[in-house]
Biopython code that builds the backbone (N, CA, C, O; Angstrom):
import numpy as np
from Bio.PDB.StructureBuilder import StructureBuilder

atoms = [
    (1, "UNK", "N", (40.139, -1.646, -6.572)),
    (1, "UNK", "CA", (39.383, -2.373, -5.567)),
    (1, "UNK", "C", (39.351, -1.603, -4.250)),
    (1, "UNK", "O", (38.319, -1.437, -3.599)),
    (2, "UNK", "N", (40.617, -1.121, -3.887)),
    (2, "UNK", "CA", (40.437, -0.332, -2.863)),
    (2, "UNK", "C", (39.731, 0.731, -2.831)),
    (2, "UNK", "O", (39.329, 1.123, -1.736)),
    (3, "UNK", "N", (39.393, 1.493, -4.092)),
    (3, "UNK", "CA", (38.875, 3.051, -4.499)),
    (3, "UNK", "C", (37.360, 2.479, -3.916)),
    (3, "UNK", "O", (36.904, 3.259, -3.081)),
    (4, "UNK", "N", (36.334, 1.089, -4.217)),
    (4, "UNK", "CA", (34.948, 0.520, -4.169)),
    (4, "UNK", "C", (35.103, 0.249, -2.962)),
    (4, "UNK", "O", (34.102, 0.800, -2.505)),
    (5, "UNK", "N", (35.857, -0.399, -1.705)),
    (5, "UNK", "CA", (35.780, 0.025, -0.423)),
    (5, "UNK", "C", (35.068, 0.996, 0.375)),
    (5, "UNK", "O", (34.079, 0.977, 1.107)),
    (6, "UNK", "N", (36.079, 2.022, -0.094)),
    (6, "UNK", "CA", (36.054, 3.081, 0.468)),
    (6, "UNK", "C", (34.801, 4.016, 0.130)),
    (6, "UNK", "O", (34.402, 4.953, 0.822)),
    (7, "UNK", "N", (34.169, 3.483, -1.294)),
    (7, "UNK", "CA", (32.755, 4.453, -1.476)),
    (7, "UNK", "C", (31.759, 3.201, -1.066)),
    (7, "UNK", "O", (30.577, 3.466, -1.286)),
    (8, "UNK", "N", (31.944, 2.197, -0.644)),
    (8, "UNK", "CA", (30.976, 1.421, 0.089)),
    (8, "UNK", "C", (30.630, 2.166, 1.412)),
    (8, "UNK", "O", (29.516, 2.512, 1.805)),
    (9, "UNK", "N", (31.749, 2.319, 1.961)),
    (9, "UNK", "CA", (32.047, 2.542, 3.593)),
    (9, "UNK", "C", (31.541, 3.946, 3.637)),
    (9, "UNK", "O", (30.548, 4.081, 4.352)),
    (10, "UNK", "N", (31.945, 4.940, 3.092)),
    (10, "UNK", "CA", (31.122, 6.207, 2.458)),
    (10, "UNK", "C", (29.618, 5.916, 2.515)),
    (10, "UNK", "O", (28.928, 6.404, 3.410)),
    (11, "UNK", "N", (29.198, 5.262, 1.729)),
    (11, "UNK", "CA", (27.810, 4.973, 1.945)),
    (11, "UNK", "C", (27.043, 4.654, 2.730)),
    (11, "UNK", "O", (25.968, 5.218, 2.934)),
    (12, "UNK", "N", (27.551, 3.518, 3.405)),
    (12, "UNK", "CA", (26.993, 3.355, 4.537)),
    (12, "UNK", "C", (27.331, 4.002, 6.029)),
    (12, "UNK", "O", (26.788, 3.514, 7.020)),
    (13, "UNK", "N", (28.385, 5.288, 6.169)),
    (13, "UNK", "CA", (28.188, 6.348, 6.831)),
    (13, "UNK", "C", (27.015, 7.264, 6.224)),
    (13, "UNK", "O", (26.203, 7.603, 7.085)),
    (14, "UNK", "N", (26.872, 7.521, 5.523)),
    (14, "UNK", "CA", (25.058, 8.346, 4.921)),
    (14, "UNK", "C", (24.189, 7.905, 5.287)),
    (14, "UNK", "O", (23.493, 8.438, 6.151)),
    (15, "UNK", "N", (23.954, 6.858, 4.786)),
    (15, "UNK", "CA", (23.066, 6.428, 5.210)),
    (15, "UNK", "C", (22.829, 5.675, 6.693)),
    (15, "UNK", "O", (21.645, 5.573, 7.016)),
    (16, "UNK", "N", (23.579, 5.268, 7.399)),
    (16, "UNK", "CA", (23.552, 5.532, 8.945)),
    (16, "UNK", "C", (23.008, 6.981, 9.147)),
    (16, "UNK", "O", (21.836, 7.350, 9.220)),
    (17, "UNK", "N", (24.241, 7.757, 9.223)),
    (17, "UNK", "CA", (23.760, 9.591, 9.682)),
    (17, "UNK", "C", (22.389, 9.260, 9.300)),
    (17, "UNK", "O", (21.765, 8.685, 10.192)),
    (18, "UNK", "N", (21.738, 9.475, 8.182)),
    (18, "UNK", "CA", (20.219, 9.938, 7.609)),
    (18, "UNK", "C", (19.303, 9.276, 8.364)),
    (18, "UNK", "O", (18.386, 9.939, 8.848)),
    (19, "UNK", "N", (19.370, 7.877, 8.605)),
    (19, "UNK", "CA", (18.762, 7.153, 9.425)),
    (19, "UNK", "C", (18.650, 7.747, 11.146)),
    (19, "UNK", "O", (17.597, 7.691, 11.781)),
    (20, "UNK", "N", (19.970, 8.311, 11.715)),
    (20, "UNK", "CA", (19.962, 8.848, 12.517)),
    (20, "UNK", "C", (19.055, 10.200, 12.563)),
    (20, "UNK", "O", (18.173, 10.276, 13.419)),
    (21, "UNK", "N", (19.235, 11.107, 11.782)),
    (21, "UNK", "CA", (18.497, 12.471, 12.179)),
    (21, "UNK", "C", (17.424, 12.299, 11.620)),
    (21, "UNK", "O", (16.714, 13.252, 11.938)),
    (22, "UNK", "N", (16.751, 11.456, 10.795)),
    (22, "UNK", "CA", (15.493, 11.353, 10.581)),
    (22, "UNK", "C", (14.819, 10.854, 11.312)),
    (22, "UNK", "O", (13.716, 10.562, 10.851)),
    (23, "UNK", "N", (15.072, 10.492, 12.769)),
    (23, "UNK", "CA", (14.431, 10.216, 13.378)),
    (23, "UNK", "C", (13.233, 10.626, 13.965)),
    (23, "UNK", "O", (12.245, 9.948, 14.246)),
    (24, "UNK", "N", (13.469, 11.972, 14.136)),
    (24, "UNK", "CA", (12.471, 12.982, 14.616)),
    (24, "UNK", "C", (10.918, 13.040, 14.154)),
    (24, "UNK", "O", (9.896, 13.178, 14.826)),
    (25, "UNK", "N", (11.170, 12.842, 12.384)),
    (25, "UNK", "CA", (9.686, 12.563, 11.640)),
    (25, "UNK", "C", (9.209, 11.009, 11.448)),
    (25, "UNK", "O", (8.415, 10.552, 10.625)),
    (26, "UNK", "N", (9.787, 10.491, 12.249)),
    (26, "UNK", "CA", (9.400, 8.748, 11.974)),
    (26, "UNK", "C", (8.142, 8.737, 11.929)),
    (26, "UNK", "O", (7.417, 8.257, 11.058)),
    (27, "UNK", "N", (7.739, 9.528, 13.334)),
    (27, "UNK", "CA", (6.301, 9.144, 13.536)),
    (27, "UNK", "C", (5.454, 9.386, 12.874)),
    (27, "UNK", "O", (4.376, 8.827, 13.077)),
    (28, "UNK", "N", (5.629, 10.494, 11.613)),
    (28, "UNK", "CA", (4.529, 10.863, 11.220)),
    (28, "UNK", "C", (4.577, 9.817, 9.879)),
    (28, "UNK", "O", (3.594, 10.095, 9.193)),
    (29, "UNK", "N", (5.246, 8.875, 9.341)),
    (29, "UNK", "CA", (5.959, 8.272, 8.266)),
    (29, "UNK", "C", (6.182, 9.560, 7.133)),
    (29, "UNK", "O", (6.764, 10.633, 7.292)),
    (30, "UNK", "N", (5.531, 9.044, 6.022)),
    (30, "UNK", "CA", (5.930, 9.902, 4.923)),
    (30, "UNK", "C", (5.022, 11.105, 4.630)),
    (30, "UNK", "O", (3.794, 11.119, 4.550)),
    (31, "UNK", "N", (5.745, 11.934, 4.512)),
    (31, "UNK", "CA", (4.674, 13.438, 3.900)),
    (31, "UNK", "C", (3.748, 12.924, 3.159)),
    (31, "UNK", "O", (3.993, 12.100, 2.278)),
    (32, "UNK", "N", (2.530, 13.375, 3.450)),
    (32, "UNK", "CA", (1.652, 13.299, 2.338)),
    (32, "UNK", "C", (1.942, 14.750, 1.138)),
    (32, "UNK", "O", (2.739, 15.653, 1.393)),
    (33, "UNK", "N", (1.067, 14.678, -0.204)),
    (33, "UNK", "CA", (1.357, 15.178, -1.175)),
    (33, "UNK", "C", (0.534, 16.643, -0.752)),
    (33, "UNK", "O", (-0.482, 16.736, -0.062)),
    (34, "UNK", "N", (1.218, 17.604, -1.317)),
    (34, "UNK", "CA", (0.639, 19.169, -0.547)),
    (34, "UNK", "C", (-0.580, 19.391, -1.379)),
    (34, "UNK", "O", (-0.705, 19.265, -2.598)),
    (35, "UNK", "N", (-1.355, 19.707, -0.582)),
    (35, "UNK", "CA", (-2.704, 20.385, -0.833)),
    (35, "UNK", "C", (-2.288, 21.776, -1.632)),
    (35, "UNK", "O", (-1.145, 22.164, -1.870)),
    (36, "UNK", "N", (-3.751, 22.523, -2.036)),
    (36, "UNK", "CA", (-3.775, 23.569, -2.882)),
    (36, "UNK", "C", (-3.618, 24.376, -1.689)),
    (36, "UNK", "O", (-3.975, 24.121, -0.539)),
    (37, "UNK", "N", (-2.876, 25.644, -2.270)),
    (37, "UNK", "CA", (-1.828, 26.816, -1.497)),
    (37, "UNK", "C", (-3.172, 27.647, -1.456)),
    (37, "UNK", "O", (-3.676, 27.842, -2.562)),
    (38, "UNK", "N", (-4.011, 28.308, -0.069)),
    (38, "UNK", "CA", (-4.896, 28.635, -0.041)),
    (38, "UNK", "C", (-5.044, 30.683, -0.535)),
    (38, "UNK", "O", (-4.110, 31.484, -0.558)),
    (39, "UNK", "N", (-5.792, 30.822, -0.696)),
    (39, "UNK", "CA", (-5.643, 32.329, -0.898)),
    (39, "UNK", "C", (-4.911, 33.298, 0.006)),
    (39, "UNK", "O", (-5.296, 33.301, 1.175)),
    (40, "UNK", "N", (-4.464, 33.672, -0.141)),
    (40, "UNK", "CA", (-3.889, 34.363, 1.500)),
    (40, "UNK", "C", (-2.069, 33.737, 1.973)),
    (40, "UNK", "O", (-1.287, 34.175, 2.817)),
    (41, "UNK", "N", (-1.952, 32.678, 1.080)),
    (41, "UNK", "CA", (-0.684, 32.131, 1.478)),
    (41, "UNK", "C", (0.385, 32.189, 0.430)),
    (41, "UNK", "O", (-0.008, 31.943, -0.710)),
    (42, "UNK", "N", (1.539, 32.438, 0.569)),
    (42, "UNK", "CA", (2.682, 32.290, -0.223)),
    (42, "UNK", "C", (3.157, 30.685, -0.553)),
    (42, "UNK", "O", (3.621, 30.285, -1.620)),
    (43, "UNK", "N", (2.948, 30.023, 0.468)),
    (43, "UNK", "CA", (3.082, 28.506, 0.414)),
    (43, "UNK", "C", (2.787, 27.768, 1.469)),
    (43, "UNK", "O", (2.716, 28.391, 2.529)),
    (44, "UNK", "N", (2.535, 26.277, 1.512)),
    (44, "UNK", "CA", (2.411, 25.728, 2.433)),
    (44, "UNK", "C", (3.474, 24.526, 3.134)),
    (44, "UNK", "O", (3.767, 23.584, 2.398)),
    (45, "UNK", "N", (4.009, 24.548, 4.443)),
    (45, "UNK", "CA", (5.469, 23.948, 4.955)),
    (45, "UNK", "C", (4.305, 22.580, 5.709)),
    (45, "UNK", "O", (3.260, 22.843, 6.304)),
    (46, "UNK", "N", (4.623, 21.756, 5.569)),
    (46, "UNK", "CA", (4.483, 20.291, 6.254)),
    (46, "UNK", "C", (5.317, 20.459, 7.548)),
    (46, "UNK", "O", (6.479, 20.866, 7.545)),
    (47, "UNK", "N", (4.510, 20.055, 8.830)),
    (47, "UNK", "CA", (5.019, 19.952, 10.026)),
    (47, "UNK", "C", (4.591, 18.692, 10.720)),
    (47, "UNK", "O", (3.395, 18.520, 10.956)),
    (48, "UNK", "N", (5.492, 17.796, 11.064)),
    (48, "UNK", "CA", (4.869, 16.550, 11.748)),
    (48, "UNK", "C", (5.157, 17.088, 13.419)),
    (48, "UNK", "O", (6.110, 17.327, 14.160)),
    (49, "UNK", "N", (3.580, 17.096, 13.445)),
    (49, "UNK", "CA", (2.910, 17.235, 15.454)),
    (49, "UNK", "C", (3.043, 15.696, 16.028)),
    (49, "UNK", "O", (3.142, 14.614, 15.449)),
    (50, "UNK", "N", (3.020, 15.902, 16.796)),
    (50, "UNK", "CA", (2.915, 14.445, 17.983)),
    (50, "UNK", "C", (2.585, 15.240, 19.386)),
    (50, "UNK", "O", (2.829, 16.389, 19.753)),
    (51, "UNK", "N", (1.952, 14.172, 19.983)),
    (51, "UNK", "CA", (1.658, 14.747, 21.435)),
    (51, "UNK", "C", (2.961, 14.768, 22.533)),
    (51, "UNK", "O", (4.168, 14.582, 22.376)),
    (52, "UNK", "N", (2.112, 15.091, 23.737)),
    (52, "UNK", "CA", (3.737, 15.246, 24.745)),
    (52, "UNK", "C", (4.427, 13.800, 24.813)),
    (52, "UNK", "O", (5.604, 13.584, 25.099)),
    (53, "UNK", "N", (3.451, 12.865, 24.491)),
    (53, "UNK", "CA", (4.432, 11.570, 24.408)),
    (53, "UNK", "C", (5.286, 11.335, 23.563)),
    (53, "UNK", "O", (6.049, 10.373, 23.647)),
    (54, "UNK", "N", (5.294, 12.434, 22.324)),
    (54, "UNK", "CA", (5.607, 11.741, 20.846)),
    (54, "UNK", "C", (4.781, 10.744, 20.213)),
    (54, "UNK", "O", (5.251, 9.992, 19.360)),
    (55, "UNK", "N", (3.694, 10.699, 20.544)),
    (55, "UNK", "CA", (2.691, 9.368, 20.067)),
    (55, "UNK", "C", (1.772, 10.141, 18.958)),
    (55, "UNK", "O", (1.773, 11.329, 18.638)),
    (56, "UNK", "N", (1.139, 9.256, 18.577)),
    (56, "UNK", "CA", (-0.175, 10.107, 17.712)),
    (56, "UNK", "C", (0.414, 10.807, 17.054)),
    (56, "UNK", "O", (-0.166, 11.817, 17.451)),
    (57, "UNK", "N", (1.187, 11.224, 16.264)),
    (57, "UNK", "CA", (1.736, 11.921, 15.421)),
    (57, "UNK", "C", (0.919, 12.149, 14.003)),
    (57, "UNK", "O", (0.271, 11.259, 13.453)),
    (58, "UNK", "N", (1.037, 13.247, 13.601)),
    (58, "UNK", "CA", (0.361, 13.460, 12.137)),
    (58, "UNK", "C", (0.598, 14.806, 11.644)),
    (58, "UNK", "O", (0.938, 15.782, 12.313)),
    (59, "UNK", "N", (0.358, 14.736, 10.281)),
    (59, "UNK", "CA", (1.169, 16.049, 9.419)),
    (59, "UNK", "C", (-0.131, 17.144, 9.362)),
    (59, "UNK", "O", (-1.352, 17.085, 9.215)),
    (60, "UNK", "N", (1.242, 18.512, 9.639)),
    (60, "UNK", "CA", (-0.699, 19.255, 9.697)),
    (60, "UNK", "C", (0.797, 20.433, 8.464)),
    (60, "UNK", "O", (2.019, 20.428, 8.318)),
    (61, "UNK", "N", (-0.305, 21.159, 7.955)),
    (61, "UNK", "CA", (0.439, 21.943, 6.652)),
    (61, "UNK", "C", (-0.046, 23.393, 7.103)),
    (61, "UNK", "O", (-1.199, 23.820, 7.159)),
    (62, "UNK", "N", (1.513, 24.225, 7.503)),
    (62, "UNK", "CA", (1.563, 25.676, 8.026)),
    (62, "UNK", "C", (1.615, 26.533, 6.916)),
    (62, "UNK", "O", (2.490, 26.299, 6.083)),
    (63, "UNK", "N", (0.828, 27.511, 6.729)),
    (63, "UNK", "CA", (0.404, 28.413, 5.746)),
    (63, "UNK", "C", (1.673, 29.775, 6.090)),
    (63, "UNK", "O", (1.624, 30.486, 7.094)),
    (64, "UNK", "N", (2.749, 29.885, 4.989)),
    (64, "UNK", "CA", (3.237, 31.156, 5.013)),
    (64, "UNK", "C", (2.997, 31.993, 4.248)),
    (64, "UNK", "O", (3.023, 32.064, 3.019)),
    (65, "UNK", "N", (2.618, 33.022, 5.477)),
    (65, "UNK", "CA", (2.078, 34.207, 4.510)),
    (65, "UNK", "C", (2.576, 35.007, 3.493)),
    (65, "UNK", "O", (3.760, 35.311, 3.639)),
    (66, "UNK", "N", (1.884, 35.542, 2.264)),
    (66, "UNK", "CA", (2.259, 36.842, 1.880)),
    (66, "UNK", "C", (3.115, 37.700, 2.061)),
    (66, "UNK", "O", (3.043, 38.778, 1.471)),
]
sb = StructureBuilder()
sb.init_structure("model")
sb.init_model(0)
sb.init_chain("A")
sb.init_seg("    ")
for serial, (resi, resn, name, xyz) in enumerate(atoms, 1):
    if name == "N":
        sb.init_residue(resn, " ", resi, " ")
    sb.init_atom(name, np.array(xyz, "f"), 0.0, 1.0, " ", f" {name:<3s}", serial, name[0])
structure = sb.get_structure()
């Protein structure tokens, strides 16, 4: 009983933390699903923009090159 405590309490330190540093992409909510990797690119990285307010936020997809 004591061992299920302690991985409760475990848990809900994770998931606090995660809740904490995910804060940053709230705004944009969830990734959308990646588009086709254009000619010219090795892959494409999801970046959530927001303005100087942090408002308006939305996912724009950075092309790394070759």
């Amino acid at each position: 009983m004591k061992h299920l405590r302690v991985v409760v309490l475990l848990l809900l330190l994770v998931i606090l933390t995660s809740a904490q540093t995910g804060g940053t992409q709230s705004g944009c909510g969830i990734k959308p699903l990646k588009p086709l990797i254009p000619l010219g690119c090795k892959d494409l990285v999801a970046q959530c923009k927001c303005d100087a307010k942090g408002q308006n936020c939305k996912w724009e997809w950075i092309c790394v090159p070759r």
